[in-house]
N, C-alpha and C positions, 0 to 999 in steps of 0.2 A: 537587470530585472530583479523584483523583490524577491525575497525568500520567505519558508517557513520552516519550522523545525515539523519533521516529518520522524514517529516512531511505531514499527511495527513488535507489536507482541504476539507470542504464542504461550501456551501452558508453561513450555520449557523455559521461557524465558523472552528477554528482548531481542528484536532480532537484525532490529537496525535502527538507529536514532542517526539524524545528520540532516545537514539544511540543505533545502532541494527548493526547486524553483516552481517547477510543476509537480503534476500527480495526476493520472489516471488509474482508476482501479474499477472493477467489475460488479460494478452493484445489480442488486438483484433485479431491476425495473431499467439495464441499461448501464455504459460505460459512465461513471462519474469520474470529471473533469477538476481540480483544484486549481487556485492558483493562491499567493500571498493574496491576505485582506479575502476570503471567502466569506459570509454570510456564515453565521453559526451551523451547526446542523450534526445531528447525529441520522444516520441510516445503514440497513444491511448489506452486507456484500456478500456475492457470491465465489464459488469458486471458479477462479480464475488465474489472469494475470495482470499482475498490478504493475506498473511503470511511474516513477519519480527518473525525472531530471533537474541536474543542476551541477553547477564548476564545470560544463562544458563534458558529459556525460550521461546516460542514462544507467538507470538501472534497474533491475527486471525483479521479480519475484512472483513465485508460483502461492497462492493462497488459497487458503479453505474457507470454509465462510466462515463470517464472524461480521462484525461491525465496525462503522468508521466515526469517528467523532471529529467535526473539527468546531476546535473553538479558542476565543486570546491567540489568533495567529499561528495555532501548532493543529496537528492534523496527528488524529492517533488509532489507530489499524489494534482491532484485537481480534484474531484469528486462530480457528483451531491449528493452522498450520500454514507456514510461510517459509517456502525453500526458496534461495537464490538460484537464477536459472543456471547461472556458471554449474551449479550441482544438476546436473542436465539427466541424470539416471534418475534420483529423487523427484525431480521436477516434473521428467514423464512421467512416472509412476501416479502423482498426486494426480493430473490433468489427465490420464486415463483412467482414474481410477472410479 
């Protein structure tokens, strides 16, 4: 399957860059769907949680809102706040908060 380069930022910093094959993340009208070769598009996301697979993995991250741009094949997440779920204390805290 194709890829993309997928990177989430937050104030603090980056919080993940790496090539993933899919992408779901929480937009504020509904789950948005990525895959390689999307259709340009900037829109808002909500808080939730955002899922990228790829290499035979997924991977989780808890997000604040912010917005997604994808555009030239890369997909780019700018969020007040994006905990990896493995940080499972931070992660509840975010999604009950």
């Amino acid at each position: 399957m194709a890829t993309f380069t997928l990177a989430i930022y937050t104030p603090e910093g980056q919080a993940f860059r790496g090539e993933v094959e899919s992408l779901e993340a929480p937009g504020r009208k509904g789950r948005l769907g990525v895959l390689a070769h999307h259709a340009p598009m900037i829109t808002a996301l909500k808080r939730g949680i955002l899922r990228a697979a790829g290499g035979g993995r997924d991977l989780y991250f808890v997000t604040g809102e912010g917005v997604i741009e994808i555009s030239g094949g890369n997909a780019v997440v700018l969020a007040d706040t994006a905990v990896p779920a493995e940080d499972s204390a931070k992660a509840k805290v975010l999604l009950l908060s």
